[in-house]
C-alpha positions as CSV (number, residue, x, y, z in Angstrom):
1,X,0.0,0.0,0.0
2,X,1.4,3.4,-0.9
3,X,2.3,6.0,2.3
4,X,0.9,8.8,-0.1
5,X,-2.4,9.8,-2.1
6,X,-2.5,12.9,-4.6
7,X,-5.6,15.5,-3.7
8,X,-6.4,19.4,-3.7
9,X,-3.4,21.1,-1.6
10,X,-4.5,23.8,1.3
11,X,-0.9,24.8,0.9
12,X,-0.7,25.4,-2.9
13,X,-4.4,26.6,-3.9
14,X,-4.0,26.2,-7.5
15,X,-2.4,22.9,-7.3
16,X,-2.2,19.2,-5.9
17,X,-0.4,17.9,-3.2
18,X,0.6,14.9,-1.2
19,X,-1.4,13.3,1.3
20,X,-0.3,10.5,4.2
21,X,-3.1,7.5,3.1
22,X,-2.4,5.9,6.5
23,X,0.1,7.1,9.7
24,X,3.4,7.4,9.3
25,X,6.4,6.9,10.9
26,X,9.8,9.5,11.5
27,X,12.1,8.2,9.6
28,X,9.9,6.2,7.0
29,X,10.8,6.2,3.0
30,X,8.1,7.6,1.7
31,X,8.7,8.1,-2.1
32,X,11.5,8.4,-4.4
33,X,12.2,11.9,-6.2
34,X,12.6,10.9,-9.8
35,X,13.5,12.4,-13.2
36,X,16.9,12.9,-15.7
37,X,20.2,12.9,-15.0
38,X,21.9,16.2,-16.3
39,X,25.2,18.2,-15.7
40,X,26.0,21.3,-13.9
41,X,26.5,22.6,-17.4
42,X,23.6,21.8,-19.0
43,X,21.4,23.3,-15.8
44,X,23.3,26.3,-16.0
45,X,22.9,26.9,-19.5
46,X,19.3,26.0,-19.9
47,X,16.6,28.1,-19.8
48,X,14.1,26.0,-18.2
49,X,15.3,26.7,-14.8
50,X,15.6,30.7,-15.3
51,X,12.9,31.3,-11.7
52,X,9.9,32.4,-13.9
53,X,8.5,28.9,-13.8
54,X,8.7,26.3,-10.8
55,X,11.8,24.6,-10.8
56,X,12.2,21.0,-10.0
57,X,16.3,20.6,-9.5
58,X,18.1,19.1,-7.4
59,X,21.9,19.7,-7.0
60,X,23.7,16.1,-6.5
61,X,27.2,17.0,-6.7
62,X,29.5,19.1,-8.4
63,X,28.9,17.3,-11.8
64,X,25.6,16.5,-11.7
65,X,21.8,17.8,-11.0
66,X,18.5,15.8,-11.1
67,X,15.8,17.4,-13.3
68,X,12.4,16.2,-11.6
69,X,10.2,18.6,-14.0
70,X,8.3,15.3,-15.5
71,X,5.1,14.2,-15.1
72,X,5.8,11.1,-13.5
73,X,7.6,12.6,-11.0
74,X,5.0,12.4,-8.2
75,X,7.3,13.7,-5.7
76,X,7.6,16.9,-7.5
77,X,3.4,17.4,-6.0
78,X,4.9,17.6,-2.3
79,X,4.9,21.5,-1.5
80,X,7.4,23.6,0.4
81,X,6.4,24.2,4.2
82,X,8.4,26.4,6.7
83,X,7.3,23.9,9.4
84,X,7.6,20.8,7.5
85,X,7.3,17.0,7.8
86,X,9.9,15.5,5.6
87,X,13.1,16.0,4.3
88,X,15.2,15.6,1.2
89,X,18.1,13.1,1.3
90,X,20.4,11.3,-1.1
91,X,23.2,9.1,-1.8
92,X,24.9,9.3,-5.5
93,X,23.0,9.9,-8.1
94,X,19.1,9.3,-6.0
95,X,16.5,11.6,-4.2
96,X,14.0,10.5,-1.4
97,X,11.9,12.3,0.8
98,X,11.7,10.7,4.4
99,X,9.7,11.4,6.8
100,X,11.1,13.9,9.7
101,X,8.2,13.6,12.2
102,X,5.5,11.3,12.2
103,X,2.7,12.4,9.9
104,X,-1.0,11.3,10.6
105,X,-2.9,9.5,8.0
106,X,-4.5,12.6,6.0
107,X,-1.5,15.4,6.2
108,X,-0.1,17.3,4.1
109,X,3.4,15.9,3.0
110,X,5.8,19.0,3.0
111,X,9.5,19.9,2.7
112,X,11.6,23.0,3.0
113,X,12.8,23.4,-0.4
114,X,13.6,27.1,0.3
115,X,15.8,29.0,-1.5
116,X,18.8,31.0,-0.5
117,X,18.3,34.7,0.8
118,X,20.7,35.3,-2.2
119,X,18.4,34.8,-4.8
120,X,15.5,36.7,-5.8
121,X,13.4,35.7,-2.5
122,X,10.4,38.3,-3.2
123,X,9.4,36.0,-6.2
124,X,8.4,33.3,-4.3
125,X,5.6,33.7,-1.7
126,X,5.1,31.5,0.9
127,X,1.8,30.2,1.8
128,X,2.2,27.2,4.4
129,X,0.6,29.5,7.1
130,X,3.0,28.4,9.8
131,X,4.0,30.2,12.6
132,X,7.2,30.2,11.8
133,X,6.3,31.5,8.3
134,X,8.5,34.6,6.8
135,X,6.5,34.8,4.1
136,X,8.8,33.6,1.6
137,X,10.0,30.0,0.6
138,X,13.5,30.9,1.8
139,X,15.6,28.2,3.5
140,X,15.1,27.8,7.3
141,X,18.7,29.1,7.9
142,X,17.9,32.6,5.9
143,X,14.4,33.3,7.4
144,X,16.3,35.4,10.1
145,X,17.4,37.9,7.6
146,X,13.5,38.4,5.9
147,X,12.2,38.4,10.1
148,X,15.1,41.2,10.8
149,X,14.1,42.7,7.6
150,X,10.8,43.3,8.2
151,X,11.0,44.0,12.0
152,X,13.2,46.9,11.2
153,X,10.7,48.1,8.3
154,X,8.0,48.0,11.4
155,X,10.3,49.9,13.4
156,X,10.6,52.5,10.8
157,X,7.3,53.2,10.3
158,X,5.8,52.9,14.2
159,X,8.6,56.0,14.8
């Protein structure tokens, strides 16, 4: 019996998401993040990973990326959550997401996929509703920057 079932997301409105079909366990395999084998070359160099569409790529090394932007890549459905479940991990050339937490049977599967403070962050809204939530899908060890950002902008204005 598969962990996971595909529905509606609450995270992503316009989109699907996956679901835990049953209770599951930290630690638990719970799917495999497929696609194609490229280099660091060919990512670079492409423009289908230019930020003005989702981007499903992961870096694997310093050769080599995994391009999960296919359709039958169901793990490319799990949505980014500041206060999330599972997490990415990998050994040569393969992706999983594993469970971080358990996760009753009818959550939201969710990862931080954030991106780095670096990069255009104001593109990418965050909507996961967490507490811990800055607002933007920035990685976990950034989100102090956007909070100190913000909290000075409040500052600024209250004076």
């Amino acid at each position: 019996m598969k962990l996971y079932k595909i529905k509606k997301s609450i995270i992503d409105n316009k989109g699907r998401g996956l679901y835990a079909s049953r209770d599951i366990k930290k630690g638990t395999k719970i799917i495999d993040y497929i696609g194609k084998i490229i280099t660091n070359k060919e990512a670079d160099e492409s423009d289908k990973f230019d930020n003005k569409k989702k981007i499903y790529l992961f870096n694997l090394n310093k050769k080599f990326s995994l391009d999960g932007d296919f359709s039958y890549n169901i793990a490319g459905l799990i949505n980014h959550s500041c206060d999330n479940n599972c997490d990415y991990n990998g050994k040569g050339l393969k992706i999983w997401i594993t469970a971080i937490k358990d996760i009753k049977k009818g959550e939201e599967i969710t990862c931080d996929y954030g991106f780095s403070f670096d990069e255009d962050y104001k593109q990418f809204p965050c909507k996961c509703g967490s507490k811990n939530c800055c607002g933007y899908i920035v990685r976990e060890e950034s989100r102090w920057r956007i909070n100190k950002k913000f909290a000075m902008k409040n500052k600024k204005v209250k004076i």
